[in-house]
N, C-alpha and C positions, 0 to 999 in steps of 0.2 A: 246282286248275283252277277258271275263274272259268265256272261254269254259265251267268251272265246273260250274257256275251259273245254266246253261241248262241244266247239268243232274243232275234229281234228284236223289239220293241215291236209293229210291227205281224200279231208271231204269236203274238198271245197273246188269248184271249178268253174276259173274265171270266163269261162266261154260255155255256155251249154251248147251242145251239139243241134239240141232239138229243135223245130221248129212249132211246135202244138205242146195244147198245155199238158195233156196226156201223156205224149213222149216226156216232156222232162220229169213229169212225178217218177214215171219207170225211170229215167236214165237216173235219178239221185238216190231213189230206193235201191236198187241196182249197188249206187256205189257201195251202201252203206252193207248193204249183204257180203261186198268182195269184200270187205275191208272187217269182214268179221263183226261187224256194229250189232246188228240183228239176224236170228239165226232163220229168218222163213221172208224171204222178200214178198210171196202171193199173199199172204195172211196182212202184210201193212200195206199191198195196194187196193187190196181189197176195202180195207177200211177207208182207204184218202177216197179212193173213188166214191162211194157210199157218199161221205161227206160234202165231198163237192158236189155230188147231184143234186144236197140237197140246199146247200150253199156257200159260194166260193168262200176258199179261204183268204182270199187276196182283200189286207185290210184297212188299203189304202197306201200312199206315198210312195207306192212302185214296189209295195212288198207283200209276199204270200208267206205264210206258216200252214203249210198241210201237215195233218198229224197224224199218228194212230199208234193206238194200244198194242203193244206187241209180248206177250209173256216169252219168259225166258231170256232178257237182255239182261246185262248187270247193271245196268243203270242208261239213263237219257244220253241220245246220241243225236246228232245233227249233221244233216249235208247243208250247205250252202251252194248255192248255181246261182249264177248273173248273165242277165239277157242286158248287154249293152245297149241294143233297137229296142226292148221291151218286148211285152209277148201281153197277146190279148188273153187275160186269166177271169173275166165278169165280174173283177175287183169291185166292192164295195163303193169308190167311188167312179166307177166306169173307166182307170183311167189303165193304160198298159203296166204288167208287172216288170219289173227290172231285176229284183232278187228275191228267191224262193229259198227258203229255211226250212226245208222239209224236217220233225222233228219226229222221234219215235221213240219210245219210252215205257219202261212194265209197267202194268196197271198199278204196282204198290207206289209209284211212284207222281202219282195227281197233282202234289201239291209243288212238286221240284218240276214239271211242268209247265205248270200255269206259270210257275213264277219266272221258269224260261219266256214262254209267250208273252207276259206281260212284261218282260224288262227290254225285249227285244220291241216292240209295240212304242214303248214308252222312249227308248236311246232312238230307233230309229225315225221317231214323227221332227224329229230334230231334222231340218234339211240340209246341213251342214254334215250332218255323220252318213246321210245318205250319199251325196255328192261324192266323199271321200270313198267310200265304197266304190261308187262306180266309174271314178277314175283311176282307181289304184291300178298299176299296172304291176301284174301278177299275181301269183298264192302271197308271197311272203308281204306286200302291199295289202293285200285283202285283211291278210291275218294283223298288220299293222294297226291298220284302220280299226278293228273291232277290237283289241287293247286299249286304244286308244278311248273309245266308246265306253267300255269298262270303268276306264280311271274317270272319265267325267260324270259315269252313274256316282260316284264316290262326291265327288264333287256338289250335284245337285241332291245333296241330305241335305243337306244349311238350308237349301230353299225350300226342301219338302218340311221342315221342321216348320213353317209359316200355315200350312197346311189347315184350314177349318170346314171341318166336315160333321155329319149326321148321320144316323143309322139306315135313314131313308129318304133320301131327297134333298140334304142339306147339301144348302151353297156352298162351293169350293172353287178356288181358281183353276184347276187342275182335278179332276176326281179319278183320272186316270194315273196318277201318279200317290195316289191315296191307296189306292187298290192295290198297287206295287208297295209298297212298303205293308197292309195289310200281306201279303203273298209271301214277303221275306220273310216277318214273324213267322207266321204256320211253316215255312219252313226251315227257320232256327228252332221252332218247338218238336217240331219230329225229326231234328239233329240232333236233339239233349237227350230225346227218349231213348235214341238207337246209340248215344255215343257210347264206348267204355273209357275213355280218356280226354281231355282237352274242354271236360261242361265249364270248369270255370270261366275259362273262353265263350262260352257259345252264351252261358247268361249273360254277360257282358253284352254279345250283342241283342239278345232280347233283350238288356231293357236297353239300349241303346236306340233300338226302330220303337221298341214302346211308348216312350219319351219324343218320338215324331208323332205319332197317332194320338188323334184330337181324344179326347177324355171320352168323348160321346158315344164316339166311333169304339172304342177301347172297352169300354160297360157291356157295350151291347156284341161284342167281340167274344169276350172273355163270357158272357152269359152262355153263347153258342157252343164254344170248347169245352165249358162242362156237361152242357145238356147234349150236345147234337154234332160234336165234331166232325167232320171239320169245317171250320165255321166260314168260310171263303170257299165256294166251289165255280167251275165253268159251267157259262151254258153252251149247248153243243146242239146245233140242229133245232132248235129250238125247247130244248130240256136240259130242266136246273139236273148235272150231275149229282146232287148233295141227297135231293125227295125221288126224282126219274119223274119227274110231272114235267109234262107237255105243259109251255107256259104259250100265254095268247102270242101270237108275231106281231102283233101290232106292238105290244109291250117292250118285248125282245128286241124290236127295232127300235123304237126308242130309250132305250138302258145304249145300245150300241150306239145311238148318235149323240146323246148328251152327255157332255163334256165337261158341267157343272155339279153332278149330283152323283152319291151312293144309293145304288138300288143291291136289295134286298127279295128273297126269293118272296113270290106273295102265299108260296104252300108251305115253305120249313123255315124261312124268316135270314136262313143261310144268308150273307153277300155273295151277290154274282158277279161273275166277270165272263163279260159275254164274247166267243170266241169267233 
């Protein structure tokens, strides 16, 4: 998934103004309302707020994604703000946030989400794409940088193809780069549903990501798509979107910190990708 498509140039700003984590959620929601992105700014601070009270979105490596459901968008929009100093956000790993990806997105829209969140998650744990980010000197450097970022998610298919995973807990060198290619799928499969032109194209790339995804992982995929679509959902505040079951946080928190393994919802059997 190509990240930079989403922000547009004129939502990205190399200096946030703010100095609290408050002000910049407003100052980016803000933008994305001037710039016509989302039609009610109160209605997606209300939601990031909620969220972060109940825990931050900051998910490490100097980077937050606050998000929220907002009806009435044509589709997923993104502001980008960079804190050169960093900004105390109660990041995941206690460490200061540097760049916030505020994302906002119609409800019909979950799966081309996630798959934003998770590809952005996944380019920028790379430290090397972060650094370039935060040296880039301007929009047009910013916007460089995350092209750039794009063409090397292209790049790292060869090595997701090595990929050996399990419906539930199987060993993998990467399980977060399993999930992401999981994420693409479901959202090539609700590309071909809504396309009227260009499916030859889009199966191609379905079985192109399916042909990455371990046989295992793939069974027990495709078992969910029939029965219980869709079969890849976020959990959010500590609830699988797919069932709305409140899942233990102890659980929650370890799906979030292992690095090794697919976990699976334990009430609708959905895979989670914990946000």
């Amino acid at each position: 998934m190509e990240i930079s498509k989403y922000i547009s140039k004129s939502c990205i700003v190399p200096e946030l103004q703010s100095t609290t984590k408050s002000d910049a959620l407003k100052e980016l929601v803000q933008i994305l309302c001037d710039k016509k992105k989302i039609p009610d700014a109160g209605m997606a601070l209300d939601q990031i707020f909620t969220r972060e009270a109940t825990e931050s979105t900051g998910i490490g490596h100097g980077i937050a994604v606050p998000h929220a459901r907002v009806p009435g968008m044509k589709g997923l929009s993104c502001a980008l703000g960079r804190i050169p100093k960093g900004m105390e956000f109660m990041a995941l790993d206690k460490r200061p946030v540097h760049l916030i990806f505020l994302i906002c997105y119609p409800p019909q829209e979950q799966t081309a989400y996630l798959n934003f969140v998770a590809t952005v998650a996944k380019l920028l744990s790379d430290k090397a794409h972060v650094e370039k980010l935060l040296k880039a000197d301007g929009v047009d450097e910013l916007v460089a940088s995350l092209e750039a970022a794009d063409k090397h998610d292209v790049v790292q298919e060869e090595f997701d193809r090595k990929l050996k995973t399990a419906p539930e807990g199987g060993s993998i060198p990467d399980a977060h780069a399993g999930l992401v290619l999981l994420a693409r799928l479901q959202l090539y499969q609700e590309m071909l549903g809504a396309a009227k032109s260009g499916k030859t194209e889009i199966k191609q790339r379905i079985e192109q990501v399916r042909g990455l995804v371990d046989p295992k992982v793939l069974s027990h995929y495709d078992r969910l798509t029939k029965g219980r679509a869709p079969a890849l959902v976020s959990v959010e505040g500590d609830t699988c979107q797919g069932c709305f079951m409140r899942l233990p946080s102890k659980f929650v928190q370890k799906v979030r910190e292992d690095r090794q393994h697919i976990y699976s919802c334990p009430n609708c059997s959905r895979y989670i990708y914990v946000v």
